[in-house]
mmCIF file of the N, C-alpha and C atoms, coordinates in Angstrom:
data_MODEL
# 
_entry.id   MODEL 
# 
loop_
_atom_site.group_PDB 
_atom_site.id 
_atom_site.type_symbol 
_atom_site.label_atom_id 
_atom_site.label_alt_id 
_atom_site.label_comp_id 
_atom_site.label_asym_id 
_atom_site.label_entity_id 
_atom_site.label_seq_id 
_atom_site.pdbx_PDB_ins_code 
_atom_site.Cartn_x 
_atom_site.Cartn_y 
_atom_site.Cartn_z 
_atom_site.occupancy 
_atom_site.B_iso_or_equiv 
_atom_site.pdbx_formal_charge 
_atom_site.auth_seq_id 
_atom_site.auth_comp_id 
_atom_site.auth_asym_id 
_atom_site.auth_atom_id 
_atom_site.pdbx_PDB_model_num 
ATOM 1   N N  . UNK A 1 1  ? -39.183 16.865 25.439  1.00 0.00 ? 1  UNK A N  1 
ATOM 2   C CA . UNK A 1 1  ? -39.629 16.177 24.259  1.00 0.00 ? 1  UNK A CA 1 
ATOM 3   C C  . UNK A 1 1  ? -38.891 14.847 24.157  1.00 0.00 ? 1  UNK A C  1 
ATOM 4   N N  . UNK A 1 2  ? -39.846 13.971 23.743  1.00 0.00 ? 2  UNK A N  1 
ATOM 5   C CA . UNK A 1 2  ? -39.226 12.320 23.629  1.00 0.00 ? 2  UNK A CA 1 
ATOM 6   C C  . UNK A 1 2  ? -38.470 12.169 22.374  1.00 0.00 ? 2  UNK A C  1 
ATOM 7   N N  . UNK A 1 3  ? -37.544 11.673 22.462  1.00 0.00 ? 3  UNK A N  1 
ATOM 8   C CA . UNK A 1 3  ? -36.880 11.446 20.594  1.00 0.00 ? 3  UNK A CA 1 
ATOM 9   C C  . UNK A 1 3  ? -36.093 9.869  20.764  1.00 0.00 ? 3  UNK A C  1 
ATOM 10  N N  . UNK A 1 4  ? -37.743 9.006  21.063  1.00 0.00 ? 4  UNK A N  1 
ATOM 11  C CA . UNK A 1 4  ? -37.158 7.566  21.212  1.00 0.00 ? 4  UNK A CA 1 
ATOM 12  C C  . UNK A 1 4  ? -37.479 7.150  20.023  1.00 0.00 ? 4  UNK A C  1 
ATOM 13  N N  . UNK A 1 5  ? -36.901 6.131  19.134  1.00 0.00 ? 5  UNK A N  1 
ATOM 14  C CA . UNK A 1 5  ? -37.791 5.307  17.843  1.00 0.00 ? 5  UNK A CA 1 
ATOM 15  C C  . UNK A 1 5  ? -37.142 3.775  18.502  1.00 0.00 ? 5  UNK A C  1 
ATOM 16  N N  . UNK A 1 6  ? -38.284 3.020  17.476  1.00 0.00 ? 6  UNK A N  1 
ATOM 17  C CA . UNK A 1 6  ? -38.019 2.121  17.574  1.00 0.00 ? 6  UNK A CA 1 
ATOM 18  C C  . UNK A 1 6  ? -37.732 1.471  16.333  1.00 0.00 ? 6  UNK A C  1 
ATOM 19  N N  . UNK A 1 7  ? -36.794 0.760  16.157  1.00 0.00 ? 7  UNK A N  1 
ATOM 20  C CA . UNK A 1 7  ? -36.166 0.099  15.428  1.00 0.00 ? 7  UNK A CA 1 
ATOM 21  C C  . UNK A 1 7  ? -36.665 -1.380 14.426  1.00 0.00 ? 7  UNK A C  1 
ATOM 22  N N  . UNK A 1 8  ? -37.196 -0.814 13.365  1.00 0.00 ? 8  UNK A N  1 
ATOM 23  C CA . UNK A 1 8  ? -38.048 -2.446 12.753  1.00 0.00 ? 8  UNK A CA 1 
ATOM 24  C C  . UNK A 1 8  ? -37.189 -2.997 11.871  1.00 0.00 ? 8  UNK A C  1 
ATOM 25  N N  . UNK A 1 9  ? -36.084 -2.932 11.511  1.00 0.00 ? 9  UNK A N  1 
ATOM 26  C CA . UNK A 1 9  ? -35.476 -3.874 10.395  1.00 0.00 ? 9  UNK A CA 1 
ATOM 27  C C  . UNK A 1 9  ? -34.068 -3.623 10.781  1.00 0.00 ? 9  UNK A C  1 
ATOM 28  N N  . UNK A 1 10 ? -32.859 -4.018 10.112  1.00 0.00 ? 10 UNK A N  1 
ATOM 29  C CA . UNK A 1 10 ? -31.584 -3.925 9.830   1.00 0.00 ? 10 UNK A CA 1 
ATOM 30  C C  . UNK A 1 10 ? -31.407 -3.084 8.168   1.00 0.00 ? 10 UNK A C  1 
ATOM 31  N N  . UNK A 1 11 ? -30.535 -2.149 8.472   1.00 0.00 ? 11 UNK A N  1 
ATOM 32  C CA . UNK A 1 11 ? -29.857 -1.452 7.629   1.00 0.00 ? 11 UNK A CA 1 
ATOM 33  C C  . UNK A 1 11 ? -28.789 -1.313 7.019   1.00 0.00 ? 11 UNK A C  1 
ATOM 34  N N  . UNK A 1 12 ? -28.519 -1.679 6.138   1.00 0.00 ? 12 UNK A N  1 
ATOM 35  C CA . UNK A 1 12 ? -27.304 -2.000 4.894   1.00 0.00 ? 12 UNK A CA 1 
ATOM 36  C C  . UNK A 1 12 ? -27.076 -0.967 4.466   1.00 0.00 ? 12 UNK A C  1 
ATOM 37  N N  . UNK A 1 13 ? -25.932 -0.412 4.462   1.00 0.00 ? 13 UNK A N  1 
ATOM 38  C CA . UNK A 1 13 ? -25.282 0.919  4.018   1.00 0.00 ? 13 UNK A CA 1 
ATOM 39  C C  . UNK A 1 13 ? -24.926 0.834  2.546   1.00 0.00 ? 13 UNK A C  1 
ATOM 40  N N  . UNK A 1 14 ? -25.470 1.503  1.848   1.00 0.00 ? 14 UNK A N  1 
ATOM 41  C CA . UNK A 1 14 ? -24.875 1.630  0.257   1.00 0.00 ? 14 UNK A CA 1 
ATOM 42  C C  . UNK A 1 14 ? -23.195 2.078  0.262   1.00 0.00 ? 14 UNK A C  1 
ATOM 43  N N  . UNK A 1 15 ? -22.715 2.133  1.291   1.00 0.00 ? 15 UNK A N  1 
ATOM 44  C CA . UNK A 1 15 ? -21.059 2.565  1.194   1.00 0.00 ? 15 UNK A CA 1 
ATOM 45  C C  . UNK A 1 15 ? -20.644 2.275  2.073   1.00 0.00 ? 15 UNK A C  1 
ATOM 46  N N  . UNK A 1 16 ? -20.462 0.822  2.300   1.00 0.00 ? 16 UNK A N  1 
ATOM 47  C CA . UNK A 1 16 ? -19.963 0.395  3.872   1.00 0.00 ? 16 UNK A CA 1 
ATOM 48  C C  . UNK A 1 16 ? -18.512 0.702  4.164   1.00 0.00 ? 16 UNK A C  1 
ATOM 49  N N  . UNK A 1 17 ? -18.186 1.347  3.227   1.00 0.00 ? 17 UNK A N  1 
ATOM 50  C CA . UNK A 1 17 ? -16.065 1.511  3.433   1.00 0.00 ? 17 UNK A CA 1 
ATOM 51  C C  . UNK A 1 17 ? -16.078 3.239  3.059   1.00 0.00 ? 17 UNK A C  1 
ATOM 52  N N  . UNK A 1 18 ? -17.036 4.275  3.788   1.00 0.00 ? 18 UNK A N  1 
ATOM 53  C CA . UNK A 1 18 ? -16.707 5.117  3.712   1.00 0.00 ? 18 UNK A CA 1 
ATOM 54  C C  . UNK A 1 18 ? -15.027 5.866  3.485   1.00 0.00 ? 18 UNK A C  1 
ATOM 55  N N  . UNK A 1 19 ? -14.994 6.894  2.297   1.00 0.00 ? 19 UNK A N  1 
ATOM 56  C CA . UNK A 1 19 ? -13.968 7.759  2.211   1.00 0.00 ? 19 UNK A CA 1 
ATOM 57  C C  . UNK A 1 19 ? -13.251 8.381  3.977   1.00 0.00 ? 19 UNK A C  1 
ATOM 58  N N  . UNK A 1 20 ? -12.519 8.822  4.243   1.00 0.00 ? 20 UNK A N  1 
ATOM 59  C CA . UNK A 1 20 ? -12.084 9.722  5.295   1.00 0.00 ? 20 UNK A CA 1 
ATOM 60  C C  . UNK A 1 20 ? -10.788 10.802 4.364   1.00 0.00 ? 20 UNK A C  1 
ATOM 61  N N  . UNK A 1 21 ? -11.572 11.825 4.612   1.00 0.00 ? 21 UNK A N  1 
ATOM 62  C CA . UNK A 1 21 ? -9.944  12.963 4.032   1.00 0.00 ? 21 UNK A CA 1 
ATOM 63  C C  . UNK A 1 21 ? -10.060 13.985 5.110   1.00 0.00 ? 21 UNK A C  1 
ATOM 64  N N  . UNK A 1 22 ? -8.904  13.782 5.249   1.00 0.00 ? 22 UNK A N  1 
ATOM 65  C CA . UNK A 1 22 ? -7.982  15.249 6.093   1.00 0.00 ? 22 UNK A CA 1 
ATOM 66  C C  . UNK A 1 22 ? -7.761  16.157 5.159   1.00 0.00 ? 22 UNK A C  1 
ATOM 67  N N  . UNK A 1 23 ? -7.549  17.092 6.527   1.00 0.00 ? 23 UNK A N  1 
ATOM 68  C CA . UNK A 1 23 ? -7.646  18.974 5.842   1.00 0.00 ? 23 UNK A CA 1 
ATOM 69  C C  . UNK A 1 23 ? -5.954  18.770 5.215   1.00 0.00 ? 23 UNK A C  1 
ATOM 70  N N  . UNK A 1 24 ? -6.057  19.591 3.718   1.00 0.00 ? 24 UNK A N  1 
ATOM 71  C CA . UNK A 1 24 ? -4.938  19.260 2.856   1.00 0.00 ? 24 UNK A CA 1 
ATOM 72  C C  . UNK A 1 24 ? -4.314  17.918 2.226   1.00 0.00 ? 24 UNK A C  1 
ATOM 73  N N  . UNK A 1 25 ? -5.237  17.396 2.019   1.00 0.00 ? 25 UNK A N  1 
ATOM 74  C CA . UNK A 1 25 ? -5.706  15.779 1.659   1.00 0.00 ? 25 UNK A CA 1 
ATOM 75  C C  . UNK A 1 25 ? -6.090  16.822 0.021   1.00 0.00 ? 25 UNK A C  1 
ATOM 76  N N  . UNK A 1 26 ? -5.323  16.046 -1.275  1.00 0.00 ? 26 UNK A N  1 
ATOM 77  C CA . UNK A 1 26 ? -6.180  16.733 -2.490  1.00 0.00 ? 26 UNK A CA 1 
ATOM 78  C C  . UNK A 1 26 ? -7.051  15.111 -2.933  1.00 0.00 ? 26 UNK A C  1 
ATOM 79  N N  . UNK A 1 27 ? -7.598  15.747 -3.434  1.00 0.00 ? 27 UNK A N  1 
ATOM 80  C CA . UNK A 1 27 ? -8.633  14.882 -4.617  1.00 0.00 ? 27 UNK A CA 1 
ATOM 81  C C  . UNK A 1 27 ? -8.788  15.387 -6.159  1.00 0.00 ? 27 UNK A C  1 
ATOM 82  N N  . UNK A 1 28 ? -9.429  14.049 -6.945  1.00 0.00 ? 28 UNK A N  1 
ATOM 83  C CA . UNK A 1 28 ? -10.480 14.893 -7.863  1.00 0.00 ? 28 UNK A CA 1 
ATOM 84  C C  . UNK A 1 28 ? -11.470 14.834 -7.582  1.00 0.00 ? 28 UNK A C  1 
ATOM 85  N N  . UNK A 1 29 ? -12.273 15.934 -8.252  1.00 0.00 ? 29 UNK A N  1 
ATOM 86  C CA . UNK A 1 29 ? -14.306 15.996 -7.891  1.00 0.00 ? 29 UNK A CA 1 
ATOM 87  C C  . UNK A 1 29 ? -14.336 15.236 -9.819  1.00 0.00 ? 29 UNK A C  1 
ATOM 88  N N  . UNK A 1 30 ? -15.244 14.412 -10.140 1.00 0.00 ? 30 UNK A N  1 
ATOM 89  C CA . UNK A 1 30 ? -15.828 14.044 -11.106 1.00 0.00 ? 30 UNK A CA 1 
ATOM 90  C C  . UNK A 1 30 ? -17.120 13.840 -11.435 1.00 0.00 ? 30 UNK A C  1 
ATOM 91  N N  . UNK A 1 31 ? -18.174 14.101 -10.272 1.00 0.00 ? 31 UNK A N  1 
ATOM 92  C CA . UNK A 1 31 ? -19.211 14.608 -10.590 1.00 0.00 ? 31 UNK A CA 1 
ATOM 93  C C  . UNK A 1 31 ? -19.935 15.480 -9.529  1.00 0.00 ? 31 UNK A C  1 
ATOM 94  N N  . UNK A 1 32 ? -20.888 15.525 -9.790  1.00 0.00 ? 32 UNK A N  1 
ATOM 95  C CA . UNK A 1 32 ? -22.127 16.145 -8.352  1.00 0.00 ? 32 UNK A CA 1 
ATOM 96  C C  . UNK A 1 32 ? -23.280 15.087 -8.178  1.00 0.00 ? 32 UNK A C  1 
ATOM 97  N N  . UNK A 1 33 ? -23.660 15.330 -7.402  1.00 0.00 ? 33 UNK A N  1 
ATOM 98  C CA . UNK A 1 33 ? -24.615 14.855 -7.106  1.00 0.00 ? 33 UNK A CA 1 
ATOM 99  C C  . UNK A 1 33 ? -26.284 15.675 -7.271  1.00 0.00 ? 33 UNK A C  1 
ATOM 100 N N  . UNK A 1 34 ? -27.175 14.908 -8.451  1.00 0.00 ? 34 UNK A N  1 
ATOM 101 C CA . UNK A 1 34 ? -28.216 15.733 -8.864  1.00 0.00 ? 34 UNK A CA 1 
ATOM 102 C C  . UNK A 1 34 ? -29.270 16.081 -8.046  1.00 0.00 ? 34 UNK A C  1 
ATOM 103 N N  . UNK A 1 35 ? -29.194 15.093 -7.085  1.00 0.00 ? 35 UNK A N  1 
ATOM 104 C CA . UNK A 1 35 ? -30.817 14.776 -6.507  1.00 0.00 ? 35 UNK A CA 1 
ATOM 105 C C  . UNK A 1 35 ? -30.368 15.328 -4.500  1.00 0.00 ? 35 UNK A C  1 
ATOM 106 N N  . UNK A 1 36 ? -29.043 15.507 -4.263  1.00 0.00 ? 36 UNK A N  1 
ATOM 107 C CA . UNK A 1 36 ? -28.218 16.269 -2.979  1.00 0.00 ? 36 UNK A CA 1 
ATOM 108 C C  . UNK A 1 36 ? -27.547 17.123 -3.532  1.00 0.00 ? 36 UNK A C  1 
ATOM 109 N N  . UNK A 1 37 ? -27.743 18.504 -4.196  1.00 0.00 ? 37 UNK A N  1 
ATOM 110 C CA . UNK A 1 37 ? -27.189 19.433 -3.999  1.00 0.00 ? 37 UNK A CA 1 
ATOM 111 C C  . UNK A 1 37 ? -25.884 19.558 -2.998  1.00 0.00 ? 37 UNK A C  1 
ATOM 112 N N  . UNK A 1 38 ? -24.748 19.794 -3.839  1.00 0.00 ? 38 UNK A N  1 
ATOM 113 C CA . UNK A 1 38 ? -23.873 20.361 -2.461  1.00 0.00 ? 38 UNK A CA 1 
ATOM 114 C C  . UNK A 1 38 ? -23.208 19.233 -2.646  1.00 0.00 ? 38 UNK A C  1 
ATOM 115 N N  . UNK A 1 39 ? -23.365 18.075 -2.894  1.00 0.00 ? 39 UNK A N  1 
ATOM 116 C CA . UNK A 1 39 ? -22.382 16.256 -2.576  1.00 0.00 ? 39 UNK A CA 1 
ATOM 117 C C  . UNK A 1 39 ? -21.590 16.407 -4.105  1.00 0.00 ? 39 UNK A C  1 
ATOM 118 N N  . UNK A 1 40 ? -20.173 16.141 -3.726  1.00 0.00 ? 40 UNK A N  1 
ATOM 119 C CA . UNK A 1 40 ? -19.658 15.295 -5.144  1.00 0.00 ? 40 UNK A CA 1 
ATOM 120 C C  . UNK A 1 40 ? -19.053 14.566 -4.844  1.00 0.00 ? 40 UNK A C  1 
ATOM 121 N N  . UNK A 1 41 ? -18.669 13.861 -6.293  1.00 0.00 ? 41 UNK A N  1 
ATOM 122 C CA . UNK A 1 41 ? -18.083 12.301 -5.779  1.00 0.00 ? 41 UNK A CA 1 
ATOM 123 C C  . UNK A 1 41 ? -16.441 12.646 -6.306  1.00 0.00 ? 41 UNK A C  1 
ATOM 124 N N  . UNK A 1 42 ? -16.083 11.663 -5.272  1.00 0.00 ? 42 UNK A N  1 
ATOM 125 C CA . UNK A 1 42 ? -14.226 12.627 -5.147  1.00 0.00 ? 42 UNK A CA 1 
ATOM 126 C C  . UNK A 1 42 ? -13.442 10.624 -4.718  1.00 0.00 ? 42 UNK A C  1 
ATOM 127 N N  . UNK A 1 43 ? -12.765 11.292 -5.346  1.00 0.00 ? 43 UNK A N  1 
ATOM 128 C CA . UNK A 1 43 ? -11.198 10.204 -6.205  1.00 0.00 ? 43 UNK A CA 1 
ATOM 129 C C  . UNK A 1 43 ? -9.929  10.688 -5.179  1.00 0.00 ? 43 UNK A C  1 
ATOM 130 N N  . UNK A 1 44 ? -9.842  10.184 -3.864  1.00 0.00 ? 44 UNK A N  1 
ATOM 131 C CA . UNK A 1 44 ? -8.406  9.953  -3.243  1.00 0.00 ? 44 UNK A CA 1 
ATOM 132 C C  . UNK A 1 44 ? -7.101  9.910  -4.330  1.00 0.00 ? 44 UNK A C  1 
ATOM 133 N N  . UNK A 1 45 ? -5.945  10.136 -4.103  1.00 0.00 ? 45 UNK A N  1 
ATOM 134 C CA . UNK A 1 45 ? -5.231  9.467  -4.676  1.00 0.00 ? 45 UNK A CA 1 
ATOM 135 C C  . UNK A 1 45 ? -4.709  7.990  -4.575  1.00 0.00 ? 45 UNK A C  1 
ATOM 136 N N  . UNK A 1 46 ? -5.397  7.646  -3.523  1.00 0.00 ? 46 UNK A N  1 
ATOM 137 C CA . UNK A 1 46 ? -5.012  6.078  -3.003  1.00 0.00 ? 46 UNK A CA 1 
ATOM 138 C C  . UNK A 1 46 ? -6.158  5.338  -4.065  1.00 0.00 ? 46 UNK A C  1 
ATOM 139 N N  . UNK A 1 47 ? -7.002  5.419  -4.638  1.00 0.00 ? 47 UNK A N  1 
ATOM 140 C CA . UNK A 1 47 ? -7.997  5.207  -5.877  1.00 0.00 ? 47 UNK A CA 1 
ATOM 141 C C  . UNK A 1 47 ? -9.194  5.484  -5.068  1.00 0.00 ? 47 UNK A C  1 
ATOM 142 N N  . UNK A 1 48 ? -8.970  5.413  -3.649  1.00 0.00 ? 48 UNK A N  1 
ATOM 143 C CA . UNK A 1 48 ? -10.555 5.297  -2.735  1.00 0.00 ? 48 UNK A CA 1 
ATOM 144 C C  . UNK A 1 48 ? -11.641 6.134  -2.854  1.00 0.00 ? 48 UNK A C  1 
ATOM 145 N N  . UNK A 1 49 ? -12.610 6.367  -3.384  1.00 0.00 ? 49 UNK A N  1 
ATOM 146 C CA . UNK A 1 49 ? -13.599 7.339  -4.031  1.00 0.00 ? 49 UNK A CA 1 
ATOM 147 C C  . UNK A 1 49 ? -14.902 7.373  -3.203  1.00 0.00 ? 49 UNK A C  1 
ATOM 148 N N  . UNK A 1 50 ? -15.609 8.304  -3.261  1.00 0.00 ? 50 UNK A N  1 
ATOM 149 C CA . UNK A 1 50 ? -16.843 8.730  -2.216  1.00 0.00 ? 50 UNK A CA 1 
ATOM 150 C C  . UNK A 1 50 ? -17.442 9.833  -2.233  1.00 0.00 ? 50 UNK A C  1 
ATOM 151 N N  . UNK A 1 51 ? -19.209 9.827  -1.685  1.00 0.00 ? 51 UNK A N  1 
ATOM 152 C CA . UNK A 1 51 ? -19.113 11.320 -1.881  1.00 0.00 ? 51 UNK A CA 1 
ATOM 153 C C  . UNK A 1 51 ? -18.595 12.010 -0.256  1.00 0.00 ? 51 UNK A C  1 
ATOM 154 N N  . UNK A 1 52 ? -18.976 13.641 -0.941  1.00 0.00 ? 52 UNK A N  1 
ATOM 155 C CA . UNK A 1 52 ? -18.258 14.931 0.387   1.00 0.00 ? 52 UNK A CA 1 
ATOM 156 C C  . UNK A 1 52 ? -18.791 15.801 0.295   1.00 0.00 ? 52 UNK A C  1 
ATOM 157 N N  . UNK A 1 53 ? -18.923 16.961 0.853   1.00 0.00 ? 53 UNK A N  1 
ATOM 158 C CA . UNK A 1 53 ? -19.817 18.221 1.007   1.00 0.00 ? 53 UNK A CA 1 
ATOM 159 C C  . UNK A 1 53 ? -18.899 18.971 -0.308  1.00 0.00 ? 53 UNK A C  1 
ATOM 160 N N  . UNK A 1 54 ? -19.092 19.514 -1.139  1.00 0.00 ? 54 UNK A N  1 
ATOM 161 C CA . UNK A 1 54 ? -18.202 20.219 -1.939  1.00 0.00 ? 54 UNK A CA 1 
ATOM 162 C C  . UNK A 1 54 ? -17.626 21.269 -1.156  1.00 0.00 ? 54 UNK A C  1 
ATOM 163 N N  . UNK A 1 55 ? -18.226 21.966 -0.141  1.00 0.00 ? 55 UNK A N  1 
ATOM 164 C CA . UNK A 1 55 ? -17.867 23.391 0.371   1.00 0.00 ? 55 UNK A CA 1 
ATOM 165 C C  . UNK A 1 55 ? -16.511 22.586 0.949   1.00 0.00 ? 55 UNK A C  1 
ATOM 166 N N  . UNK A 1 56 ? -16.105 21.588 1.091   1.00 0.00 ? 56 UNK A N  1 
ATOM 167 C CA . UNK A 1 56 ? -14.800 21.489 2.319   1.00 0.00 ? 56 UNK A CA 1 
ATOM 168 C C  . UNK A 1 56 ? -13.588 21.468 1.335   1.00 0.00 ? 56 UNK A C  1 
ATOM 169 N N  . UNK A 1 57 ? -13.721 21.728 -0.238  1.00 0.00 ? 57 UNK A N  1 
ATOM 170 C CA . UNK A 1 57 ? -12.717 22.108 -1.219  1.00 0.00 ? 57 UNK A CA 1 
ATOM 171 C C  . UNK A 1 57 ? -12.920 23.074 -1.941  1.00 0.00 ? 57 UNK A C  1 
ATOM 172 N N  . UNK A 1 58 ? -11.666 23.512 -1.866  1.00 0.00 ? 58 UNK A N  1 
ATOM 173 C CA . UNK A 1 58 ? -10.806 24.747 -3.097  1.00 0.00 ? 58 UNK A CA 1 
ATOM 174 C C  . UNK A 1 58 ? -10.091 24.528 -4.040  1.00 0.00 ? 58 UNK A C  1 
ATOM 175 N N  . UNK A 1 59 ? -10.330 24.621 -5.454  1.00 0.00 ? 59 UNK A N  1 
ATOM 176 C CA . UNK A 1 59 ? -9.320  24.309 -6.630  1.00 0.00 ? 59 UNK A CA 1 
ATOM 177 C C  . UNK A 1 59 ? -7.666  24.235 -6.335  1.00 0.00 ? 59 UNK A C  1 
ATOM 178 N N  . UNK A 1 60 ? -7.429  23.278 -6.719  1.00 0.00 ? 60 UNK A N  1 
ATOM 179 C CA . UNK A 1 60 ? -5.423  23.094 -6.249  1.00 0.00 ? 60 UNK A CA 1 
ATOM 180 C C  . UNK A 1 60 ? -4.742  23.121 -7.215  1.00 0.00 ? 60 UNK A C  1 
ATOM 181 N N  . UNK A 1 61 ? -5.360  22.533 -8.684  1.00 0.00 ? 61 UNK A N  1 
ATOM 182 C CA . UNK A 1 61 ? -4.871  22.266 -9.959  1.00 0.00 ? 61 UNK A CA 1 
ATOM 183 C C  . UNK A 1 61 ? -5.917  22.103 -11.018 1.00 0.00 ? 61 UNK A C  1 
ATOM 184 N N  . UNK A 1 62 ? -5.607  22.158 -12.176 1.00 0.00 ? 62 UNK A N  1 
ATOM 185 C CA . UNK A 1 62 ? -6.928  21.897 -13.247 1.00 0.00 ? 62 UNK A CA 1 
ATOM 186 C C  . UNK A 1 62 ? -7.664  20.867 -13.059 1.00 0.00 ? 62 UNK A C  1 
ATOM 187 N N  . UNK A 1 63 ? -7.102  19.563 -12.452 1.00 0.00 ? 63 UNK A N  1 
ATOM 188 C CA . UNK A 1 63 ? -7.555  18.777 -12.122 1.00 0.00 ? 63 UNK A CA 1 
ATOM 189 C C  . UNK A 1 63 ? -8.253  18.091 -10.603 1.00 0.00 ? 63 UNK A C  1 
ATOM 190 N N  . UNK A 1 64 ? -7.275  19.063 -9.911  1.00 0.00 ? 64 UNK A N  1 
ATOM 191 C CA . UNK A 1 64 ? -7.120  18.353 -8.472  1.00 0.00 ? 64 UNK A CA 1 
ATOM 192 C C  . UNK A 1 64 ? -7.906  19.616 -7.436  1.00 0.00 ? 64 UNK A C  1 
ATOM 193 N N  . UNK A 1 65 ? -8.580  18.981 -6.523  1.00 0.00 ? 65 UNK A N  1 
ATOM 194 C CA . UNK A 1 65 ? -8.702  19.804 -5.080  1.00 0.00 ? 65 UNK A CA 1 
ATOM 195 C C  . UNK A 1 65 ? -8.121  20.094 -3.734  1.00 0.00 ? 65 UNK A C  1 
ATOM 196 N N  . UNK A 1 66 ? -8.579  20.880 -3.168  1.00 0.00 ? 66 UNK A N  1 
ATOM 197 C CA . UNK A 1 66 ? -7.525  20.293 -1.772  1.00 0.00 ? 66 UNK A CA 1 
ATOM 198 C C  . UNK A 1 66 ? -8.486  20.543 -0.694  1.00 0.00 ? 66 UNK A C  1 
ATOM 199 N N  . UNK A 1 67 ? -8.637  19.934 0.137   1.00 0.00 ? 67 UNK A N  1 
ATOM 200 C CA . UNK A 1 67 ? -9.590  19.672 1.313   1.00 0.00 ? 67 UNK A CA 1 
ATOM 201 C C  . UNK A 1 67 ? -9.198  20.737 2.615   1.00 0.00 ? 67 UNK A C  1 
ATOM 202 N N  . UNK A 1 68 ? -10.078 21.217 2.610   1.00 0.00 ? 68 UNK A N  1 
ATOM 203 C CA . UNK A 1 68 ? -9.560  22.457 3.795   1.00 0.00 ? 68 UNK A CA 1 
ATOM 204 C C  . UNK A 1 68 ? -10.167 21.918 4.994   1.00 0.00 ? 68 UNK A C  1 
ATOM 205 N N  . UNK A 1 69 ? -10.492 21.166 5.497   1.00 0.00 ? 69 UNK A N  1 
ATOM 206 C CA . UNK A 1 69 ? -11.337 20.407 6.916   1.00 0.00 ? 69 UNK A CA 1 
ATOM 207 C C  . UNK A 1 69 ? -11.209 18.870 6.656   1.00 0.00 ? 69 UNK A C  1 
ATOM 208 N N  . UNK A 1 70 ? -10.519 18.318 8.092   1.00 0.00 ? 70 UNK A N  1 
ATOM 209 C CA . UNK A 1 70 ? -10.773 17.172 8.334   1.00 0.00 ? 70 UNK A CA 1 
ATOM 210 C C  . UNK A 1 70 ? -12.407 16.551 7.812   1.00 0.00 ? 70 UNK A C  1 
# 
């Protein structure tokens, strides 16, 4: 099976400075995402914010998460 495309425009990323967290990296979660199930948007402590799969955190504090996967 072929899985060529071809390419008609240039693409601009709505988040060109993607987040990166390591496993035991905490965050906060402050929302979800309505319309992707499963995404929330998460607060580094460095201020750097983004969304993430929710499943790759476990509660750490009332406030905070902790990232179990790179």
């Amino acid at each position: 099976m072929n899985n060529a495309a071809i390419v008609t425009r240039d693409y601009t990323s709505a988040f060109p400075d993607p987040i990166s967290i390591k496993e035991t990296n905490t965050a906060v979660i402050s929302h979800c995402d309505l319309e992707y199930h499963g995404w929330v948007w998460v607060t580094l402590p460095s201020g750097k914010a983004g969304w993430a799969p929710q499943q790759i955190f476990a509660p750490f504090s009332a406030n905070e998460v902790i990232c179990l996967e790179d």
